[in-house]
N, C-alpha and C positions, 0 to 999 in steps of 0.2 A: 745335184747328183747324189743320189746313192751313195753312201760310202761302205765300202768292200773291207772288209777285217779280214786279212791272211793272218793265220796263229801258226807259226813257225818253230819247233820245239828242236833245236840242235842240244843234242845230247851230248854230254863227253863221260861215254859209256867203258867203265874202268873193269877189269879181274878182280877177285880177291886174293891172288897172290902173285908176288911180283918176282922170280928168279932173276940172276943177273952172273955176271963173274967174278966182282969181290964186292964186300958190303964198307960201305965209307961214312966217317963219323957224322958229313953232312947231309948225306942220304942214307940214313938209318930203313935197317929193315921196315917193309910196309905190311908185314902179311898180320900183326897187331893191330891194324887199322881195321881189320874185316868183320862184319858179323858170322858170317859165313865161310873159312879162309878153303880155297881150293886146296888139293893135295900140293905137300913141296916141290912134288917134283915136275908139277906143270911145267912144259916147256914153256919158252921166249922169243918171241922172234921181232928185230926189231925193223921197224921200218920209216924210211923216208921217205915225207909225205913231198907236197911240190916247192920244191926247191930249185933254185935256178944254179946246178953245181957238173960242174963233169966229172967223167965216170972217177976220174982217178979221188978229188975231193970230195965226192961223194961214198963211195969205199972208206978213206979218211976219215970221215964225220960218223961215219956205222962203228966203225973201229974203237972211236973215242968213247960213243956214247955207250957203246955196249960194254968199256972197261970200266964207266960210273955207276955200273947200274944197279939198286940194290942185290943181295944177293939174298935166296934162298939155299936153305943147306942141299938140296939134295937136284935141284934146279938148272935145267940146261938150254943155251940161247943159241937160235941154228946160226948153222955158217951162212954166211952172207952171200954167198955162190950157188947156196940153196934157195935162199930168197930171190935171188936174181934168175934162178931158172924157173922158179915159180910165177916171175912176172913174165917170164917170155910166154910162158904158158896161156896168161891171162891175154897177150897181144894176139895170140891165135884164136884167144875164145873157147880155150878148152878146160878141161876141170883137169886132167891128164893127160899123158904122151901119148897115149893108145887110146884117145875118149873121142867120142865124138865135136864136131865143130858146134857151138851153142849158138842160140838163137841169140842171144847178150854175153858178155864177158863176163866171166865168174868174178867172184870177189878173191882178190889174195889172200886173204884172211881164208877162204872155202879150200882152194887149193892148198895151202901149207895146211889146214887143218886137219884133213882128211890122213895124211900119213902123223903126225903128230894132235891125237886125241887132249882135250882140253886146253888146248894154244893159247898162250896169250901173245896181245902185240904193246909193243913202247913203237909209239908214232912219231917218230922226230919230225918237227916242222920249226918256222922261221918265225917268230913272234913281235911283230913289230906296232908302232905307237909315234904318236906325233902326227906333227907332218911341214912342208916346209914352208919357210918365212921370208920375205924380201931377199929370195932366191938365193936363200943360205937353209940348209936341210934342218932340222932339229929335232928329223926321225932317228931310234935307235931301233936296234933288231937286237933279239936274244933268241939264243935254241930252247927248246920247249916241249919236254917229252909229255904223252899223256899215254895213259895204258885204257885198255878196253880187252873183251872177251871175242877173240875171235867168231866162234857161236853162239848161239843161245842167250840164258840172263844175264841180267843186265846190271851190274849195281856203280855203286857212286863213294864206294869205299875208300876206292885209291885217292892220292892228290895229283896234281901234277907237280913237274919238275922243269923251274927256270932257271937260265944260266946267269950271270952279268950283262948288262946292255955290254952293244959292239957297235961297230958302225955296220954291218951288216955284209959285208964281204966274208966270202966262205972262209980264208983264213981265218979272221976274228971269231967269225961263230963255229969254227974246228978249236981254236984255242980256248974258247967261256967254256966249253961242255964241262972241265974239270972243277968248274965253278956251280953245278944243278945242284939246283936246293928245293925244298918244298914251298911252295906259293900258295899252299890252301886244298881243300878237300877238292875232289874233280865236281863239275858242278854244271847245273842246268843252266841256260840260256832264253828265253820265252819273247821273243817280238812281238807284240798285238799290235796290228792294223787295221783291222774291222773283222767285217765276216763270213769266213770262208767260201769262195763262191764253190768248192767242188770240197767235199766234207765225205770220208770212208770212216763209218761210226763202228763197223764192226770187223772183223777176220774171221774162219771159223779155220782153225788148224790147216796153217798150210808150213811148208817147207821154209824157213827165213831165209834158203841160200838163192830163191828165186828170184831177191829182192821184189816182193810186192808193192810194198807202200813206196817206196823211192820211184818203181817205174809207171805208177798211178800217179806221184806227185809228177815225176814231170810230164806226163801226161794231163794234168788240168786241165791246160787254157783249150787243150782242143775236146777234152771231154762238154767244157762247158760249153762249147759253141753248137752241142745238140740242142741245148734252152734256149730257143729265141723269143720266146715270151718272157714277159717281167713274173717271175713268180719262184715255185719252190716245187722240186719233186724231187722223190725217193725211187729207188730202184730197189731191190732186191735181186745179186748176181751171180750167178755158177757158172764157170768154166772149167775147160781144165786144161791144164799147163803138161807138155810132152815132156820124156827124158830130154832131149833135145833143145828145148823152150819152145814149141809153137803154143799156139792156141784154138782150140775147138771148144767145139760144143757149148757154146754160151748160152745163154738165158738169162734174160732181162723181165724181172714181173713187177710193176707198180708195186710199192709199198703205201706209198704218200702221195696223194696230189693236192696243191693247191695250185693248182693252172687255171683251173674253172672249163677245161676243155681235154680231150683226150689225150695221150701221150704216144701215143704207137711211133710215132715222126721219132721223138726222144729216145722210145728204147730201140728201133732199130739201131738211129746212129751210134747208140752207147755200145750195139754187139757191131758195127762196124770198126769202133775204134778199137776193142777189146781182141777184137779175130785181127786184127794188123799189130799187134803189139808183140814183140817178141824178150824172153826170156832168157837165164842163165839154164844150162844145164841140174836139172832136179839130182839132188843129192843122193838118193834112192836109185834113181839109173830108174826110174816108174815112175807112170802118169802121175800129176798132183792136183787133184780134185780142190777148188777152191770158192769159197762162198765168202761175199762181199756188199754191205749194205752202204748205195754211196747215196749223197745228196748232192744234187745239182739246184743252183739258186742264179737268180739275173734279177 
């Protein structure tokens, strides 16, 4: 059998300046780390990634992390009531109170961004390791800040921040927060498995708030199921994506064939799954016109 290499690139995509509420000897200022440092007064907004906590320890754990958090001088971290009305926001699928319903749920990151220009996020999540042994545990959990650029560029400036292992009950990992220290520069991650069966080689300017590439990746396995020949073909793609997130007006044109036979079968199904794929609300409130070179292989 063939072997199929997915190259999976999870990034841990950091700001170049970190605000916080007071700055602490073990988490020293980071905005020194940066080539490029953003203004001080970038806002903060911190958020809790999936964690299994209710509402009340979870509130707790925002509270904790956000009193450890380095501090910029001139740097402010939203209230946590703001963040939570920005996710009810995301449950509804809208970018605003007054917006229209999206064809996809925006990004929290899109929604807090918009009224606070240059946002950064501290992601809090559960960081665990091990695992267990003649049914005795010998897993431990830590909390685990990482920062990223709510918009736009992307850099790798920041580090992350690890607590003390815990045994992983929300008390324990509420009590290590005061313990976050630096663990290393934030950093790429790259799985090679073989070779991509559905490959996007290019973008040509589109809106990042649309999420493109994330709703093509999980779109693969059925993009691939238009190749049913063993072989390799290119498409060349334009649609465009509605304020709203629908999709129209597609266009599918051979780039590539190695089929040894025609593709027409191919590019229909590709604008059949492309015109059923639905979208976040465009950040513009206007169409976004999108060009996309993908490769399908079997």
């Amino acid at each position: 059998m063939r072997r199929i290499i997915l190259a999976i690139t999870l990034a841990a995509l950091a700001g170049c300046a970190t605000p916080g509420a007071r700055e602490q000897d073990h988490v020293p200022s980071l905005l020194p780390e940066c080539e490029t440092p953003e203004p001080e007064s970038s806002p903060l907004a911190v958020i809790v990634g999936d964690l299994p906590l209710g509402a009340e320890d979870r509130a707790r754990l925002i509270a904790a992390v956000t009193a450890e958090l380095p501090a910029a001088r001139a740097g402010y971290v939203l209230p946590a009531n703001e963040v939570a009305a920005a996710e009810q926001l995301r449950a509804q699928r809208r970018l605003s109170a007054d917006g229209p319903v999206c064809g996809q749920a925006p990004s929290l990151a899109d929604i807090l961004e918009r009224s606070h220009p240059g946002l950064l996020l501290a992601v809090v999540r559960r960081f665990c390791w091990g695992r267990p042994t003649d049914g005795e545990t010998s897993r431990s959990c830590a909390v685990e800040v990482t920062y990223r650029r709510a918009v736009g560029r992307s850099s790798t400036c920041l580090p992350r921040l690890v607590g003390d292992p815990t045994d992983g009950s929300p008390a324990s990992l509420i009590a290590s927060v005061s313990t976050l220290k630096r663990v290393g520069p934030a950093f790429r991650v790259g799985v090679l498995v073989g070779i991509a069966p559905v490959a996007v080689h290019w973008v040509h300017a589109h809106d990042p708030s649309v999420g493109l590439d994330s709703t093509l990746y999980e779109s693969r396995s059925t993009l691939q199921s238009c190749l049913q020949s063993p072989g390799e073909v290119t498409l060349d793609l334009a649609w465009t994506i509605s304020e709203v997130g629908t999709t129209s007006e597609v266009q599918a044109t051979p780039a590539k064939n190695h089929l040894g036979e025609p593709v027409a079968d191919v590019q229909a199904c590709v604008g059949r799954v492309l015109r059923g794929l639905a979208w976040p609300c465009t950040r513009s409130g206007q169409p976004e016109q999108v060009r996309v070179q993908l490769t399908l292989r079997r």
